[in-house]
Every structure is written in structure tokens, then in C-alpha cells.
VONU-714276 format. One record per residue (C-alpha): x negated, y, z negated. Coordinates in steps of 0.05 Angstrom, whole numbers. Last residue first. Layout:
# VONU-714276
ATOM       px       py       pz
ATOM        X        Y        Z
...
END
This chain:
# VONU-714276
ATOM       px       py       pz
ATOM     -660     1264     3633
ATOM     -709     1210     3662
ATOM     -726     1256     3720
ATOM     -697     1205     3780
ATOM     -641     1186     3729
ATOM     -614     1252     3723
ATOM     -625     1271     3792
ATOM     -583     1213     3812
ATOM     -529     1229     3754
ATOM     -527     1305     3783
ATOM     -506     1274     3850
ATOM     -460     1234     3825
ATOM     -429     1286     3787
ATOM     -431     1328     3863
ATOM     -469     1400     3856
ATOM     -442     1469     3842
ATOM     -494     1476     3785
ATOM     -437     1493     3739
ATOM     -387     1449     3766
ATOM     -450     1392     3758
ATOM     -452     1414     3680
ATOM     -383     1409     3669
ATOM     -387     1333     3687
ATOM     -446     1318     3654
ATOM     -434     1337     3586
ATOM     -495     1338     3553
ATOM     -477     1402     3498
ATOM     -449     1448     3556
ATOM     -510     1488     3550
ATOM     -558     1436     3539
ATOM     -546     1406     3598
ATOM     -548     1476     3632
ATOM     -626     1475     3612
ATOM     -635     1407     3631
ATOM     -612     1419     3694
ATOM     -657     1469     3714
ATOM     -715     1447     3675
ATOM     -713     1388     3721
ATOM     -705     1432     3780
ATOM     -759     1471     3763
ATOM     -803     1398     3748
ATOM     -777     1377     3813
ATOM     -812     1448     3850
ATOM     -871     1438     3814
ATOM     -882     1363     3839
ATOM     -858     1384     3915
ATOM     -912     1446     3913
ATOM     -967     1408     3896
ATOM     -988     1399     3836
ATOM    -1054     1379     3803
ATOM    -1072     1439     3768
ATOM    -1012     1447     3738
ATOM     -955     1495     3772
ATOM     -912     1542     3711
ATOM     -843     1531     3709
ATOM     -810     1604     3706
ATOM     -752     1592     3664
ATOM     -672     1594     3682
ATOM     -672     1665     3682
ATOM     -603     1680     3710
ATOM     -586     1730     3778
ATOM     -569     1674     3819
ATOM     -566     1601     3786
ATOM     -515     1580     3826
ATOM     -533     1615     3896
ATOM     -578     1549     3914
ATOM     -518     1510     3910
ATOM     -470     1549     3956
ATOM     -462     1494     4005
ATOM     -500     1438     3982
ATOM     -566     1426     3977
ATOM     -599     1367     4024
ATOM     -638     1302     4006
ATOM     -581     1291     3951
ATOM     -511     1305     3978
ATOM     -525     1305     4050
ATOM     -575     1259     4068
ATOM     -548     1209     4016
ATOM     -485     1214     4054
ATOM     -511     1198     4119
ATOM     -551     1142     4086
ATOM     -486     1102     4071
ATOM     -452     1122     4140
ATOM     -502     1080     4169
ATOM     -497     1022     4139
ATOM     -558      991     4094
ATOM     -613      951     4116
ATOM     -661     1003     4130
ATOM     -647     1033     4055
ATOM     -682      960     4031
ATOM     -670      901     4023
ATOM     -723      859     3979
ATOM     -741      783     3998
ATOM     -731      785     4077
ATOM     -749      722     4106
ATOM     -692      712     4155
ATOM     -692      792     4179
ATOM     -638      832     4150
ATOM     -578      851     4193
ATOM     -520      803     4167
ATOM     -551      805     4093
ATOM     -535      871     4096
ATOM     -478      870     4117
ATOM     -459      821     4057
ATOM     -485      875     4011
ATOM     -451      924     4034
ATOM     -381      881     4035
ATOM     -391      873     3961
ATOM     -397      939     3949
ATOM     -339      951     3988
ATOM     -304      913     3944
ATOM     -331      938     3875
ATOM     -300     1012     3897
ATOM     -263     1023     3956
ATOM     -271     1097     3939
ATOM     -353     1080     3931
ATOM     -374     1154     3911
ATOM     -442     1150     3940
ATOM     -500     1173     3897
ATOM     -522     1107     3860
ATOM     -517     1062     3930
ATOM     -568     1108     3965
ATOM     -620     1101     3900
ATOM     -608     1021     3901
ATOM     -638     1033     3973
ATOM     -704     1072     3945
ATOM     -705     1028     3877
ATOM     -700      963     3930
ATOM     -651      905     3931
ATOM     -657      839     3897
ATOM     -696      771     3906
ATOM     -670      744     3973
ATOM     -674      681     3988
ATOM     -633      678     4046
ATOM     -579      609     4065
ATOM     -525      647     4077
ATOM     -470      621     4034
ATOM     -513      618     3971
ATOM     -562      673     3991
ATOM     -496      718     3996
ATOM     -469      696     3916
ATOM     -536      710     3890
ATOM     -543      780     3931
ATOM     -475      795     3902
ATOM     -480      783     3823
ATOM     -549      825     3835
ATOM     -509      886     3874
ATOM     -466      878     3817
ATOM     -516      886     3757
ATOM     -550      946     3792
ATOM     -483      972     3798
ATOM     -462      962     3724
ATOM     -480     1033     3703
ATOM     -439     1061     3747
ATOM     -371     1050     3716
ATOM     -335     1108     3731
ATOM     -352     1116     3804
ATOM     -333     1038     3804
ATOM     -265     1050     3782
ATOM     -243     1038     3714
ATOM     -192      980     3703
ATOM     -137      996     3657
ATOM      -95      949     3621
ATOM      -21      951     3597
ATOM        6      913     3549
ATOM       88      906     3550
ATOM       93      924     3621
ATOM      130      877     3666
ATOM      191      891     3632
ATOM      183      963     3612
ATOM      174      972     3684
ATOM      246      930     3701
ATOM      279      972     3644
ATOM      243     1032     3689
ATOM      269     1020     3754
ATOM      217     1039     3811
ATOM      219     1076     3873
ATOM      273     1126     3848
ATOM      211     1185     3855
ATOM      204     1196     3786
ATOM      194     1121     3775
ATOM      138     1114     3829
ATOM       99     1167     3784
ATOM      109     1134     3720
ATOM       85     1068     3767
ATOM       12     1094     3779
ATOM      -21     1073     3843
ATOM      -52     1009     3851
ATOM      -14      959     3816
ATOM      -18      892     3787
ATOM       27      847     3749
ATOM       19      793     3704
ATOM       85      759     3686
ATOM       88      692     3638
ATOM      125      645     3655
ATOM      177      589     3618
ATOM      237      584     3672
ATOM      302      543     3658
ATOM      348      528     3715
ATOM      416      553     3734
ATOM      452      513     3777
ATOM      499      541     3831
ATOM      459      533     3881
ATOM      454      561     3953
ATOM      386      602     3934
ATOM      365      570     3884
ATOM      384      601     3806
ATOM      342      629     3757
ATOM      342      624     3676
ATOM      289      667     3631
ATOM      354      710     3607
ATOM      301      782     3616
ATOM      254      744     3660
ATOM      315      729     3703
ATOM      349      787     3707
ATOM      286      833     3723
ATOM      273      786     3777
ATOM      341      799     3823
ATOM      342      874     3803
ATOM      264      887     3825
ATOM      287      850     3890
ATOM      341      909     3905
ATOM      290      960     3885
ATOM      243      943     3937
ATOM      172      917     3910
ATOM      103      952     3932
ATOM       89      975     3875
ATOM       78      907     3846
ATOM       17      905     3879
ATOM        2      833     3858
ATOM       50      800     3821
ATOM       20      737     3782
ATOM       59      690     3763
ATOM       23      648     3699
ATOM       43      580     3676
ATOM       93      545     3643
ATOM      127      550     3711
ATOM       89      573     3767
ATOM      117      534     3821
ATOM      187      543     3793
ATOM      185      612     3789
ATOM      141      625     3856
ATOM      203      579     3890
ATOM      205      502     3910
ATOM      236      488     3979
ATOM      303      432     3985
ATOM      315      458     4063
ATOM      343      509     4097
ATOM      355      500     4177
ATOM      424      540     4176
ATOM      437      560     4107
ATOM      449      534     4035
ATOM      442      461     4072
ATOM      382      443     4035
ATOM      371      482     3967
ATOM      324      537     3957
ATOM      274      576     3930
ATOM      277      629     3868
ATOM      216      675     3889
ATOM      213      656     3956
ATOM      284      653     3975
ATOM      299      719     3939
ATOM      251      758     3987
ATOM      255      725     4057
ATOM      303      776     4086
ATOM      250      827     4042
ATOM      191      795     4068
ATOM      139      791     4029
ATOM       63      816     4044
ATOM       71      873     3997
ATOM       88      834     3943
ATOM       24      788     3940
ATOM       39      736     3912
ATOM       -7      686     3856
ATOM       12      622     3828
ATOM      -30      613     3768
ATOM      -13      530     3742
ATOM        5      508     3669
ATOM       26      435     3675
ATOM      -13      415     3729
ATOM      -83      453     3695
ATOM     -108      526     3688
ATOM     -105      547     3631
ATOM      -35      581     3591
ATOM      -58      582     3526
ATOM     -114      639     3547
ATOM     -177      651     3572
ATOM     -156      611     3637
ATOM     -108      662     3649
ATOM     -131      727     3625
ATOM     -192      712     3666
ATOM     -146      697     3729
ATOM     -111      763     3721
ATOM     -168      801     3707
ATOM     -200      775     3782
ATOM     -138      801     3806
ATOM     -146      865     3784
ATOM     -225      859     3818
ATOM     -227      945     3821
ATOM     -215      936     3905
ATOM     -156      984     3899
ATOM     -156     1024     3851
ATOM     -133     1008     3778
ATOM      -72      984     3733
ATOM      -65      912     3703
ATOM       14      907     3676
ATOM       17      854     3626
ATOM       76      814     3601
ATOM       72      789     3527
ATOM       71      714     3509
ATOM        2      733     3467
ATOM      -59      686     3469
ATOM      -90      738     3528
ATOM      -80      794     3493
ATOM     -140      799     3463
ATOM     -182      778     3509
ATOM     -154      829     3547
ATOM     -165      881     3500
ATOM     -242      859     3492
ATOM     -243      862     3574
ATOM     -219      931     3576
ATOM     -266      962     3521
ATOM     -327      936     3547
ATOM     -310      950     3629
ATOM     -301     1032     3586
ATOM     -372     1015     3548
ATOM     -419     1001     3620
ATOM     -441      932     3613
ATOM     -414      890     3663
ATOM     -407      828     3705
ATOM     -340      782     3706
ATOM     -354      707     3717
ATOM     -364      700     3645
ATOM     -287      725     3636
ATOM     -265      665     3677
ATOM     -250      662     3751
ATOM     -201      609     3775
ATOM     -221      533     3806
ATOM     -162      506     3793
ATOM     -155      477     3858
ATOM     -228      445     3864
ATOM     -258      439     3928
ATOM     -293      503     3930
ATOM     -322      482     3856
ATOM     -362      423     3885
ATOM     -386      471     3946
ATOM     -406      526     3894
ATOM     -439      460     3855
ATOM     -473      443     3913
ATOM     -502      515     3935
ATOM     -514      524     3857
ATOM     -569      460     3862
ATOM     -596      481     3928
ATOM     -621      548     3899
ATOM     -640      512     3830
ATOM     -685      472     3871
ATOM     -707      519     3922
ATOM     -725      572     3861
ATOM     -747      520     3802
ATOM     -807      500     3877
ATOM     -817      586     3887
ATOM     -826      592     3806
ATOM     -874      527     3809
ATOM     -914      555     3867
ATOM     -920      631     3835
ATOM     -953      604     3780
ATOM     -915      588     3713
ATOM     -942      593     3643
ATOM     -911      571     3573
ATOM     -951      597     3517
ATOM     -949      571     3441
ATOM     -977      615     3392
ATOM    -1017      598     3328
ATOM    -1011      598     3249
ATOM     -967      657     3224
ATOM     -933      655     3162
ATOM     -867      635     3137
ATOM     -876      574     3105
ATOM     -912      549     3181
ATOM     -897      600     3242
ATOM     -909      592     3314
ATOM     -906      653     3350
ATOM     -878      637     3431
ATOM     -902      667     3491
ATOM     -869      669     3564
ATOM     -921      678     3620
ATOM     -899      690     3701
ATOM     -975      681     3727
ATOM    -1024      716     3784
ATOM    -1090      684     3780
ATOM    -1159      707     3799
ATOM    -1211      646     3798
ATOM    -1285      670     3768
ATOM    -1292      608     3742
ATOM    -1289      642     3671
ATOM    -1217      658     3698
ATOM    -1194      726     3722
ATOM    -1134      767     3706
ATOM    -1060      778     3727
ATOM    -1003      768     3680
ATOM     -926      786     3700
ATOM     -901      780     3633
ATOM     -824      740     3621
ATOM     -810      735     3554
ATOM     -854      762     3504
ATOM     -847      733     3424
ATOM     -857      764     3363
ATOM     -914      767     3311
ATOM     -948      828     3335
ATOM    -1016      819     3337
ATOM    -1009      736     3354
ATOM     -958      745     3407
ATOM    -1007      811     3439
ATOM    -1065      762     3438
ATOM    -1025      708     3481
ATOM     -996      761     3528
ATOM    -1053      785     3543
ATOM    -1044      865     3567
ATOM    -1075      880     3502
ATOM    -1146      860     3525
ATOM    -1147      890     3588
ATOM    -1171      958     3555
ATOM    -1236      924     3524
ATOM    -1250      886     3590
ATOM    -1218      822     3598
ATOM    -1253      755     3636
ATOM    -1214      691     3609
ATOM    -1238      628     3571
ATOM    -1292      663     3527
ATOM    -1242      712     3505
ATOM    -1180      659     3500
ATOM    -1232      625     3440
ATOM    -1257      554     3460
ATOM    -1241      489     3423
ATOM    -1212      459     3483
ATOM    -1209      478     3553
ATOM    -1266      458     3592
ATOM    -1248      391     3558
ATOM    -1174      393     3583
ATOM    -1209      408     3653
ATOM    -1196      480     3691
ATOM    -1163      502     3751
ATOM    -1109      549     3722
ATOM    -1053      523     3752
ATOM    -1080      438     3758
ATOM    -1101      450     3681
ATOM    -1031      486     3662
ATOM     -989      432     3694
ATOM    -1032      373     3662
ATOM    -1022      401     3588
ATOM    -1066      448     3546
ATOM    -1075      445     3474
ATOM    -1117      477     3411
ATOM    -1149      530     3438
ATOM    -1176      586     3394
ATOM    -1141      655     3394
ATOM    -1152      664     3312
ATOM    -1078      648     3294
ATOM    -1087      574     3329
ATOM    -1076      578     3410
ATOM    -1027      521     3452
ATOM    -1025      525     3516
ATOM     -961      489     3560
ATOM     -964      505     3647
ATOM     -897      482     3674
ATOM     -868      420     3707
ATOM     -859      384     3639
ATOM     -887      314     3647
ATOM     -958      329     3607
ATOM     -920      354     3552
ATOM     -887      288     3548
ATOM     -948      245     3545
ATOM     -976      291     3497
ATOM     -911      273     3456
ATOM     -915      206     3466
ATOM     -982      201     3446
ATOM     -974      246     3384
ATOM     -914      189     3368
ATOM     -965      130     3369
ATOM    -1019      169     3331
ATOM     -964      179     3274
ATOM     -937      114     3280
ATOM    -1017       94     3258
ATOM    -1046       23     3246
ATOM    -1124       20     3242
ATOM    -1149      -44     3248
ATOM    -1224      -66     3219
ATOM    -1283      -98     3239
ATOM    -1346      -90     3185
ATOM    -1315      -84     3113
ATOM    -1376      -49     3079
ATOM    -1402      -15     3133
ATOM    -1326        0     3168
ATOM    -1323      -14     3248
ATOM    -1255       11     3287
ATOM    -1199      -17     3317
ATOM    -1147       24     3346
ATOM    -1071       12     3337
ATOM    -1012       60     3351
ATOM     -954       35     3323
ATOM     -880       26     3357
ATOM     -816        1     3311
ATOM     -783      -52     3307
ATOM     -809      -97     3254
ATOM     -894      -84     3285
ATOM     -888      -58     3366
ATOM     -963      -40     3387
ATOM     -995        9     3426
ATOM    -1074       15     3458
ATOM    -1137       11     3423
ATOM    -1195      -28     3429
ATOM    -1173      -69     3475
ATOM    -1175     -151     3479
ATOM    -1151     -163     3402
ATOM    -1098     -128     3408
ATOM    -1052     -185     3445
ATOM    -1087     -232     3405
ATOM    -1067     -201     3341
ATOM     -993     -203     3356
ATOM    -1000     -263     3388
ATOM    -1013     -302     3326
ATOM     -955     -278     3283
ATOM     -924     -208     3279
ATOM     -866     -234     3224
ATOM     -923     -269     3180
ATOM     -985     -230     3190
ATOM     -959     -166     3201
ATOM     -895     -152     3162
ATOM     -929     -204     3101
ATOM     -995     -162     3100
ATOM     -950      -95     3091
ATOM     -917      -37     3122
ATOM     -891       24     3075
ATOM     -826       67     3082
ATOM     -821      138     3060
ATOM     -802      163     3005
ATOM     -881      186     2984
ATOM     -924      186     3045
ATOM     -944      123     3066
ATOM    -1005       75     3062
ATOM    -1006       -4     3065
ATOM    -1063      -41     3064
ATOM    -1073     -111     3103
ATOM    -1118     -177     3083
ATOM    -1152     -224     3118
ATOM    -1134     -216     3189
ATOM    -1164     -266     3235
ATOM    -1186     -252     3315
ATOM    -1214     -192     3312
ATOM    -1278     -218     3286
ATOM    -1256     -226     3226
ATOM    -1202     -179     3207
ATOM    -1184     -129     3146
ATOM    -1131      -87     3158
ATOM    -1116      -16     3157
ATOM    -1042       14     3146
ATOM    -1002       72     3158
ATOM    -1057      120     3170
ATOM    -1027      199     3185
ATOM     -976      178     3139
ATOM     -899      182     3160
END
């Protein structure tokens, strides 16, 4: 595509005389005989009125202007090239963010509708100026633009906060993403994509009432499991577990899912699930019990079902093998299961075949077993609470979920999953939770783990104003801030006798400190010191100081050790 495709020759606009044809080589050329004989008479009259506009020539869309040539007096200009820049401007002015373009000097090449009506300014105001003359920086400010740091260092920044001042004098808060733009593998300009505060708060409510349908959508749906993307983490030991259940989740073998109670084990089970052969669907369905809620009179009828008539008031019932079959049957605190009804199921997963209660036909079962337990089942088999062919059974792969006290690094990442899920059903807009109550939640031991995470949050939600954007320790229970009192505000028993008698460093006040600043830097010098001594383990080193792991890993973070 030429930046000219053709120019013609007219009289008076109202004749053509003779048309010329340009294109770039391979490409494909327009003519005198494309114009003048397939776009007839109208086509010139219809462009004959304006002096430059749009116009459709063997199917496809030119841009026309007529200009005036000395030697040749009126002539038309075809360009697909100026048609398709319109479109695109046209385009760029229909995106609901702020678009600047800058060449590899800082100059202004383009600015769209959005990022006028943000930063106040005409497209002519704009153009052909450099950012410097544009926007009010002092010589330290200067780095902090996100445009000139793109260009200096060749790579993009997501995300900037950016507050400065416009040559109007207008100061103007902005969420800035910038872009390099590279042609044969060198540098020529940036591209910057600006937001104001108004268009994040308008993407907010939309995208806000756009998950609250789709959460109502999914409600609705039967199949609607959880999915390994629906599983937050990045602390190495959530790593390792969910790469060995992916991998395990293709293979026909039984798995046993081990952790505390309120770890998400049934959350695994559904991943596994729909990651698996065996999704979601009719044919392949996740029937889920929960063994310590059955009966034991009621035991073998709701596993295996029955037939009508077998005793009084029975009727023709479907059983968790039958529901589930081809599927997944998930047994959830298997613990919890007598030894009698261990018997019955070990049979048939061993000769895949059960039998109704009342019948005497066997029928075929194709399932796969997850199970779930909360306490270890070695232990339940020393104590005649559990037969082991039946645990060797169930427990071909076993997977262990960490506790939330061993996977701290993935609070923040929680409480966030959380707060999303809460504004959703209660109708906030909260943005997150604050360093000083995320600093509560990092020294508490969480024995219910993930769960009762989840329940803070929710209470807070319950007790937070309507317009509350950050929560904060004031929103948190009671019993929460009791123990940060006591572990972290407070010493503990014995604590301050830990060090006696050793020379852990005299830590010298600057002349700006108060006593609080010296006495953290002590106690960072403290710690460090004893780090060092048990080569960075953490958990020796808080038996050393006499002082709770968590509350070592709070001091840890709080002096970026």
C-alpha cells in the first residue's frame, strides 16, 4: 500500500482526463479504466461537492482529497493509506483511556480524545511539542516520568502512580502504563496509555457489576467446580503440591489428600477433577460425602442404594457409586469411617462391582476415589481404627496440603482472593487491607487455617462502614489484636533474659534517633546476629531468642532481614 495510490487529472472536478496509478512493489495498482469506467458518473459527482472525504473504488475504501497542481491545475488524490490512518485515529479516539504517542527525542506525535478531555489540553496544544515544555518537572522530577524513563531504559512500566503539573498549571493524579516502540530493532518512540482516577473508578463499577453477573451465572451452573486457576499461591511447598497433582490428575490411581482442617482439601479434589479425564460433565460427575455426617444404619444404603421393597418403605434410590460413576467420589474425612463400612467399599473398588441393597445384581462401577483426611491415618491404623489393605486402597498418591502457618507467604494473596469474593456478595468496594492490619494477620498462628481467614475477612466486611476502601486493625476481631498485643507489642516471658550475659553489640544512637529507632536497630542486630549463627534458619533462631516463629518472621519483615 503506497502512501499515494493514484492522482487524476480532472476539469473542473467534474471530468477526469486521465488517472495514475502508484503502488508499492507486489502490491496491487488502480487505474483510469477502475475509475472512470467501473466508478462511472456518480462516482465523481459524489466527490466533486467536498474537498475531501471517503470513497469506495472495486471494493475497497480510498481516501480522496482534491488538491491544485500549477502545471495540471485540479487534481484527485486517491489514498487507502489516508483512508486506513482515519480509521485508525477514529479508533483511538473510541478507546476509553488516555493514548500519547512520543518519537525517541520526547516529542509528541499523537494524542487521542480520552487523553485531551484528562489532561485538559487541545490536539493542537499538543502536537509537535517536547514532554518538557508540555509538563512542569524540576531536574529531580524528571526521572519519575514515566514516558522519559521508557525511552532511557528501553522497557516498559506497568502501572505508575504519576502526579505532576500541566503547562496550564492543572495538577493531575494518573495510573500510566508505557510501551517502547521499536522499528529493525531500535528504538523510535513510546506509546503511553493514561487513566485518571474517573476512568479507573467507571473499569471499577463496570467490571464490579460484570463478575457479580457472571458469579450469579456460575451459581446456577451444576458443574460449576473449582479449577487449579481458582487456587491462589506462591509460597514453594503450595508449588510443589499443585505440580504433583497436576500430575496425577490423568492417572486412574486413588489419592489420599492429607492436611488440617480448613487447608481447601476439597477445593484439591475438585481441581484434580476438572484438570483431569474425568471433567465435569453428565457422563463424568464429582459426587462428594462427607463421612462423618453418615449414618452408620444408613451407611451401605447410601453408598450402594437400593431396590423398592428390600425393606419397609424402600424405594428404587440411586447410591454415591452409581451417582458418581465414571466420575470422581470424593470421601471427605475419611477418618471418620467405621470399620465395618471400610469392609463393604474396600470390596468393591478392589472387584469394581456393587450390589443394591435388596438385590442380587451385581453392577459395574468405573470411579475414581479421592479421599480426604484430617489427622494422619498411620496413626488411626495403630489404634485398630483403620484397615490398612483398605488404606493402601484409597492411597496410591498421596498429597499434602501445608497449613497456612506454613505457607505465609500467600496471605497477602488470600486476604485479596477474599476481599474480591466479599465486595461481590456484599456490594463494598473495597480495595485491600492495611500494612498495620495485614501486620495482625502475619503474627497469628491461624489453627483453622485458610478458613478462618476467610471468615476474618467476611467479619470484617460485616463491621466496616459502607464506603470503607482499606480495612484496617479496627475492623478486625478482637481476639486477633489480643494476640498481637501479646506476642509482638509485648516480650514474652523470659525473652529479655535470652541474651543475658552475651555481647550482642553495642548499637551506637545517630544523631537523629530517638530512643524507639535505636532500640529497633538493637533488636535488629539482635536477630541478625543469631541468624547468622544458625546459618538463617528461622526456626532455631526464634528457640534461641525464646520468641514465637511467627513472631520472629514479623520482626523479620518489619526490618527487611
Amino acid at each position: 500500500m503506497a502512501v499515494i495510490d493514484c492522482i487524476c487529472m480532472s476539469e473542473g472536478r467534474t471530468k477526469l482526463i486521465r488517472c495514475f496509478g502508484f503502488t508499492e512493489e507486489g502490491g496491487e495498482i488502480i487505474n483510469h479504466i477502475d475509475i472512470v469506467e467501473k466508478g462511472g458518473l456518480d462516482f465523481l459527482e459524489n466527490m466533486g461537492a467536498t474537498d475531501s472525504g471517503n470513497v469506495e473504488i472495486v471494493g475497497k475504501t480510498y481516501g480522496y482529497q482534491w488538491i491544485y497542481l500549477p502545471d495540471l491545475g485540479s487534481c484527485l488524490v486517491l489514498s487507502r493509506e489516508a483512508f486506513m490512518k482515519k480509521l485508525y485515529e477514529e479508533f483511538m479516539d473510541s478507546m476509553d483511556e488516555g493514548v500519547q504517542i512520543y518519537d525517541k527525542s520526547g516529542f509528541t506525535l499523537y494524542i487521542n480524545r480520552m487523553s485531551e478531555e484528562i489532561e485538559g489540553i487541545s490536539r493542537d496544544e499538543f502536537l509537535n511539542k517536547h514532554l518538557l515544555d508540555l509538563y512542569a518537572f524540576d531536574e529531580n522530577q524528571r526521572s519519575e516520568s514515566t514516558i522519559l524513563s521508557t525511552l532511557r531504559h528501553k522497557e516498559p512500566i506497568l502501572n505508575r502512580c504519576d502526579k505532576y503539573v500541566t503547562g496550564k498549571g492543572k495538577t493531575l493524579t494518573t495510573i500510566n502504563t508505557a510501551k517502547p516502540l521499536f522499528m529493525g530493532g531500535e528504538i523510535e518512540g513510546a506509546a503511553l496509555f493514561e487513566n485518571d482516577f474517573k476512568t479507573l473508578n467507571r473499569k471499577y463499577d463496570l467490571s464490579y457489576h460484570l463478575k457479580r453477573y457472571i458469579d450469579k451465572a456460575e451459581s446456577n451452573n451444576p458443574f460449576n467446580l473449582y479449577s487449579f486457576s481458582d487456587i491462589v499461591y506462591k509460597s514453594r511447598k503450595m508449588d510443589r503440591m499443585i505440580n504433583l497433582a497436576k500430575k496425577v490428575a490423568f492417572n486412574k490411581a486413588n489419592i489420599l489428600i492429607c492436611g488440617d482442617t480448613g487447608t481447601g482439601k476439597e477445593l484439591i479434589a475438585q481441581a484434580i477433577h476438572t484438570y483431569g479425564d474425568r471433567k465435569s460433565s453428565p457422563q463424568k460427575p464429582f459426587v462428594s460425602v462427607n463421612c462423618s455426617a453418615v449414618p452408620e444404619n444408613l451407611a451401605e444404603s447410601l453408598f450402594f442404594g437400593t431396590v423398592k421393597g428390600s425393606f419397609t418403605g424402600s424405594i428404587d434410590s440411586r447410591g454415591y457409586f452409581e451417582q458418581a460413576n465414571g466420575g470422581t467420589l470424593f470421601l471427605d474425612e475419611v477418618n471418620s469411617m467405621s470399620l465395618d463400612l471400610q469392609k463393604k467399599l474396600l470390596r468393591a473398588l478392589q472387584e469394581k462391582v456393587f450390589r443394591k441393597v435388596g438385590s442380587e445384581k451385581y453392577e459395574k462401577c468405573n470411579i475414581r476415589i479421592i479421599a480426604s483426611t484430617n489427622e494422619p491415618l498411620e496413626d488411626l491404623i495403630g489404634k485398630g481404627l483403620m484397615r490398612k489393605d483398605f488404606y493402601f486402597r484409597i492411597s496410591t498418591v498421596v498429597l499434602e496440603v501445608p497449613s497456612l502457618s506454613e505457607r505465609m507467604d500467600d496471605l497477602d494473596i488470600l486476604v485479596d482472593r477474599f476481599i474480591d469474593k466479599y465486595n461481590s456478595i456484599y456490594g463494598l468496594k473495597a480495595k485491600g487491607m492495611s500494612n498495620k492490619a495485614l501486620d495482625v494477620l502475619r503474627v497469628y498462628e491461624w489453627p483453622g487455617n485458610v478458613r478462618e481467614l476467610q471468615h476474618v475477612v467476611e467479619y470484617c466486611f460485616n463491621i466496616a462502614s459502607k464506603d470503607v476502601v482499606l480495612f484496617d486493625r479496627e475492623h478486625l476481631p478482637e481476639y486477633l489484636l489480643r494476640t498481637f498485643k501479646k506476642f509482638v507489642l509485648q516480650p514474652e516471658e523470659g525473652e529479655d533474659e535470652a541474651t543475658e550475659g552475651e555481647d550482642m553489640g553495642f548499637v551506637s544512637m545517630e544523631e537523629d534517633d530517638d530512643l524507639q529507632s535505636a532500640m529497633e536497630k538493637y533488636e535488629k542486630s539482635i536477630i541478625m546476629k543469631i541468624l547468622e549463627e544458625y546459618g538463617g534458619n528461622v526456626t532455631k533462631t526464634a528457640e534461641r531468642l525464646n520468641i514465637r516463629r511467627q513472631s520472629l518472621q514479623y520482626r523479620m519483615k518489619k526490618y527487611n532481614i
